[in-house]
N, C-alpha and C positions, 0 to 999 in steps of 0.2 A: 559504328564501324562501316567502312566504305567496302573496302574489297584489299585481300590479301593476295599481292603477287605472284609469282612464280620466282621462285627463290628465296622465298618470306623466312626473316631468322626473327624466331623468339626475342633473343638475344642483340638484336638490333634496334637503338631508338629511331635512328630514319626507317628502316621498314617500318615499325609501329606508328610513327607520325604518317608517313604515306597512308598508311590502313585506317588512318582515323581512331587510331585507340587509344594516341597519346595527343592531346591538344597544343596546339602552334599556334604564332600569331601567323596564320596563311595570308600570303601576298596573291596565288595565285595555283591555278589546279588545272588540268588535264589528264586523259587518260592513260599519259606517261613520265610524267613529271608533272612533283611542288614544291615550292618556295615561298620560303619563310623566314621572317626576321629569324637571325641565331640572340639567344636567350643570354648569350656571353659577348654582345658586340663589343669589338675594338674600339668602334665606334658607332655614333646614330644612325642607323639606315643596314649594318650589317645583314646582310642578306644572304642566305645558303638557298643554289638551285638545287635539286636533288632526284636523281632518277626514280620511279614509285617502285621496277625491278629493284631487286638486290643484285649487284655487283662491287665487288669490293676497292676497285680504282680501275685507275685509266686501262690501264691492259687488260681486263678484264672486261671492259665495258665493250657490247659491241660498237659499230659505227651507227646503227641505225638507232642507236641509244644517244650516242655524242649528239647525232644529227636533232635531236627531239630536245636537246641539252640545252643546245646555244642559244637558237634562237630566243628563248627563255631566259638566259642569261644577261641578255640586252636589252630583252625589253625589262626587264627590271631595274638594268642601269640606269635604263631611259628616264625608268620613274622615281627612281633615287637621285638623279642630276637633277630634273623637274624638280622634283618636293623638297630636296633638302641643300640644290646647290653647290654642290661640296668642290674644291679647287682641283678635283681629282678622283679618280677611281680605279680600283688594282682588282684584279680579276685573281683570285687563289683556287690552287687545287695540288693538294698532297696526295702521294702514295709512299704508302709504307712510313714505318718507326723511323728513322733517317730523315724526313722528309716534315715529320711531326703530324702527322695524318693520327689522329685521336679516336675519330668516326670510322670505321673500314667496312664505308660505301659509299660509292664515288657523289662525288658532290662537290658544287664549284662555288667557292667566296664571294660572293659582293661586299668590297668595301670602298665606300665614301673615304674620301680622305681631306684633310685638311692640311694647310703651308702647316708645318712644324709642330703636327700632331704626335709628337714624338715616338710615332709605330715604327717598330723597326724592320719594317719589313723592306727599304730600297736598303741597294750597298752603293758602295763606290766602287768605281770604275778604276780597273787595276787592267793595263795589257800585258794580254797574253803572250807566251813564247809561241813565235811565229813557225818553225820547225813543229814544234810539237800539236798544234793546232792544223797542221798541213799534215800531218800525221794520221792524229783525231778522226778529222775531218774524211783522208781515206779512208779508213777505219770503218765508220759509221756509212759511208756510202756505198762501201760495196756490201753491208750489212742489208741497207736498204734494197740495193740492188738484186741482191741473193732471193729475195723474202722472208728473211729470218726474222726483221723486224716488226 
């Protein structure tokens, strides 16, 4: 066992992977974040960064948690384009049942993608009603503006 966070859930397999009590195939360790092949990839190279805090998704996470995130996040792309090439890579992160977020604590997807891997994870491009997007779009900025967000 390594060391158990601040915010450590029994009940959570990324906190027990962080702690070292459940074994991963580790890509990589800090003393805020690791990443690890996910044991269910989409595809070869599927890679989960994952905060060693528990936090349960993005609004919860602080900033100086994201900030320790990313960087981490890229370089693993880095080394998944490197090693395996892939014609593409999609960056994921769910919150909440809606959203199909399974794990609830925060952690961001690497995947590798291949031309016509048949993941369905792009859509088509459908436009939006331009009224109601000018609407939205108030909406959401005086939220921002506020601080509420």
């Amino acid at each position: 066992m390594t060391e158990r966070h601040p915010g450590y859930r029994d009940d959570c397999i990324f906190c027990r992977i962080a702690a070292g009590e459940v074994p991963c195939f580790k890509l990589y360790e800090d003393d805020r974040v690791v990443a690890f092949l996910d044991i269910n990839p989409v595809n070869p190279g599927h890679a989960l960064v994952v905060t060693k805090r528990h936090f349960a998704d993005l609004m919860e996470t602080p900033d100086a948690a994201l900030q320790a995130v990313m960087p981490v996040v890229r370089r693993v792309a880095r080394a998944v384009r490197r090693e395996l090439e892939p014609d593409g890579i999609n960056l994921h992160q769910a919150n909440g049942p809606g959203a199909a977020q399974s794990v609830f604590h925060f952690h961001v997807h690497v995947v590798p993608r291949r031309m016509d891997d048949g993941l369905a994870m792009n859509w088509a491009l459908k436009p939006g009603d331009r009224a109601e997007l000018a609407s939205l779009a108030a909406r959401l900025a005086a939220a921002l503006a506020s601080g509420d967000a």
